[in-house]
N, C-alpha and C positions, 0 to 999 in steps of 0.2 A: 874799607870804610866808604860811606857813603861820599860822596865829592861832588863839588862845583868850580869848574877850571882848576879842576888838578889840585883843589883843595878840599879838606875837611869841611863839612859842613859848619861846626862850629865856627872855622872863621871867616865865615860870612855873613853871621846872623845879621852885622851891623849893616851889611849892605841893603838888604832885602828886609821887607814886613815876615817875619819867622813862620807865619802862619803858609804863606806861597811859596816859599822857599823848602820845607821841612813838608817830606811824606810823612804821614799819621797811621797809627794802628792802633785800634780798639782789639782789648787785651782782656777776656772774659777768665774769672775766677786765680785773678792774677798774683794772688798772695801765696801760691803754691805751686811745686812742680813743674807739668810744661808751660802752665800759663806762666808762674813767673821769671822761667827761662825766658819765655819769649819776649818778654816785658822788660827782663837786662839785656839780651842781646841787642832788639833793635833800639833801645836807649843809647847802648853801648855804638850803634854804629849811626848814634844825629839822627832818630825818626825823633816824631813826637809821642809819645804813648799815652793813652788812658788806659790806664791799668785799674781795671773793674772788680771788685769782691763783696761780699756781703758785710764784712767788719774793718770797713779799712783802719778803724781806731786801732783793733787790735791787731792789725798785722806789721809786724813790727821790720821785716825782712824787707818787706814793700816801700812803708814808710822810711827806710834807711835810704832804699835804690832812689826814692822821687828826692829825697834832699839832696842828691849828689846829680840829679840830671834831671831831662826835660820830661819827665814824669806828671800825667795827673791823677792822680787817687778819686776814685770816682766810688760811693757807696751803690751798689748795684743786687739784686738778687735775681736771679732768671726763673726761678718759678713765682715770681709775683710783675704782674705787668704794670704794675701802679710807679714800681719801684725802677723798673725799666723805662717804662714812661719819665718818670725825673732825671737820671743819668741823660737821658737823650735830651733833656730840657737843659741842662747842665751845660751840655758839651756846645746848644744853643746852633745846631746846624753845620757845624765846621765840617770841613768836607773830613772822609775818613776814606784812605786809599785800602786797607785790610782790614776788613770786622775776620777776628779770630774767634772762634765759638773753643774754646777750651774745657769747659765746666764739665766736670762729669764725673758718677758715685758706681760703683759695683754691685752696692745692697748688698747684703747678708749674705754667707758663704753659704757653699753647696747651691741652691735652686734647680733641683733635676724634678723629674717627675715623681710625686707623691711626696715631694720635701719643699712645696713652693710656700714663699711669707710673699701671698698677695699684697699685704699692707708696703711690704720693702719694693717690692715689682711696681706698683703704681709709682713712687717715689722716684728709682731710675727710671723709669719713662719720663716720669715728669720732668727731672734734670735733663737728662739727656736725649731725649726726643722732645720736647715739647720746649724746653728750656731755648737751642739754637735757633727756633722758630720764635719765638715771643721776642728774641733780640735782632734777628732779621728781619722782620716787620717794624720795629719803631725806629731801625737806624741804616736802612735802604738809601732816604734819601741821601742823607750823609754820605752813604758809601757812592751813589750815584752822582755828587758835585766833583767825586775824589780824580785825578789822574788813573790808580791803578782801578779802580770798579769792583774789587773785587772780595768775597767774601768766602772762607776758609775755616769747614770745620773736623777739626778733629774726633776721627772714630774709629775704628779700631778691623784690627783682622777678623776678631770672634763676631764681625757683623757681617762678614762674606757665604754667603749661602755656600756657596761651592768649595770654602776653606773648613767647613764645618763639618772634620770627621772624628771628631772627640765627643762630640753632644755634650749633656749638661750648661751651668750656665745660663740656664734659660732668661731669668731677667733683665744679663746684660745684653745676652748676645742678640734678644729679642730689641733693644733700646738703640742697639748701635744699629742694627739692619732697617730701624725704619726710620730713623735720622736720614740715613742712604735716601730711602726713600722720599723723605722731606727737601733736603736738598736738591735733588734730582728734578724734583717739580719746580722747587721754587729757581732752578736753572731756566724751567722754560719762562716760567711767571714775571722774571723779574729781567730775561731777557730783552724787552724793550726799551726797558732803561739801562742798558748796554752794562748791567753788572753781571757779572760771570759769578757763579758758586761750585766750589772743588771740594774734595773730603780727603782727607789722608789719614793713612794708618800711620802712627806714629812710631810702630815698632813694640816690642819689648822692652821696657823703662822702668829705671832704678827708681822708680818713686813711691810715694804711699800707696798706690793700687798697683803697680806691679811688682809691689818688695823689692829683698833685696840681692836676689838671685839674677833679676832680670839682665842681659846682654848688653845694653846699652845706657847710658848716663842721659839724664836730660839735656845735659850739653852737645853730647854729641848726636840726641834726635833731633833736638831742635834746629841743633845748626845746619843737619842735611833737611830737615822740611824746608829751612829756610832759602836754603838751594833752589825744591822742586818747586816755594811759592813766588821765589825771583822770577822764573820761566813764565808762569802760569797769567793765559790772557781768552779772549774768547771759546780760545778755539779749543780749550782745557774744559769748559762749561760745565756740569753735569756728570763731571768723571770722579772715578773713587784712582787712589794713588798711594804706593806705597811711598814710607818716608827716603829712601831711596831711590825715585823716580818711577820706576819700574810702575804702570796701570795692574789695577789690582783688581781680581775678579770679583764681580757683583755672588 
């Protein structure tokens, strides 16, 4: 658990203004799976969370976790920037030590050659390539007042060129590979303002996009990413990483 002199964060809050005291993490599409693992764990361990989704009304899992902790529900959509633009009005500058880019769709099964639904392929692009970008751009600064600087998004293995000997997949694996490449940039771009950007593969996960076959529980990816995002400082910048630490081929 997080701690100050050997204590819980919690019981300190009285001593200190909550906002200096309490690391923050912006928590994108937080009503589900890894986002809202990640959005109980580091609640669960005294951060501050905004926990970001497009219907916070209906998310009712969400809305439970923010009544039992330091939780803020924040209405969010990352393929509209108007909407993003308000979230960041919202949150009104508070510094953000981890923007977690989590959001992201599969589109419609099968997508090999001679079987693509263009209409679904623009969509996953737009979530998850264009989506992590539109929320890195209006809440930089934030992440740049923060202690840890640092921004984290989740992508996947089917985006590693060099892990790619199964083919098919085309719409996602095309979504996650140039996210890679969005981030990587926006590593040197935003290098001035001394915020770092890391990508990690999150594994194999029991959630709604990797069923129920998958290896690994959300619990237990999330809690090893949260290991490899402990670590993680300039010198991490610009790197893809597996949720197990291990650096993961481009």
């Amino acid at each position: 658990m997080s701690a100050f002199g050997g204590k819980p964060l919690s019981q300190v809050w009285s001593w200190f203004d909550k906002d200096e005291v309490m690391l923050s993490v912006l928590v994108t599409s937080a009503n589900r799976g890894l986002g809202y693992e990640f959005a109980r764990q580091y609640a669960a361990e005294g951060w501050r969370v905004f926990a970001a989704c497009r219907h916070p009304q209906s998310a009712k899992k969400l809305q439970e976790l923010a009544a039992a902790g330091s939780i803020d529900v924040l209405e969010m959509d990352v393929t509209n920037s108007a909407s993003i633009r308000q979230a960041a009005a919202t949150i009104g500058g508070k510094p953000i030590d981890i923007l977690l880019n989590t959001a992201g769709i599969i589109g419609v099964p099968n997508q090999t050659a001679g079987d693509m639904d263009y209409k679904s392929w623009a969509e996953v692009l737009n979530i998850n390539t264009m989506g992590p970008l539109r929320v890195a751009e209006q809440f930089v600064e934030s992440v740049a007042r923060s202690k840890r600087k640092l921004i984290v998004t989740i992508t996947s293995g089917m985006g590693s060129l060099a892990d790619n000997t199964s083919g098919g997949s085309i719409a996602y694996r095309s979504s996650k590979a140039a996210v890679n490449m969005v981030m990587r940039s926006l590593a040197i771009d935003f290098a001035p303002r001394g915020v770092s950007c890391v990508l990690i593969n999150p594994g194999w996960v029991r959630t709604d996009m990797g069923g129920p076959n998958a290896s690994l529980t959300p619990a237990d990816s999330v809690k090893a990413m949260r290991q490899v995002i402990e670590s993680l400082g300039p010198a991490h910048s610009g790197k893809f990483y597996n949720y197990d630490g291990r650096e993961y081929a481009w």
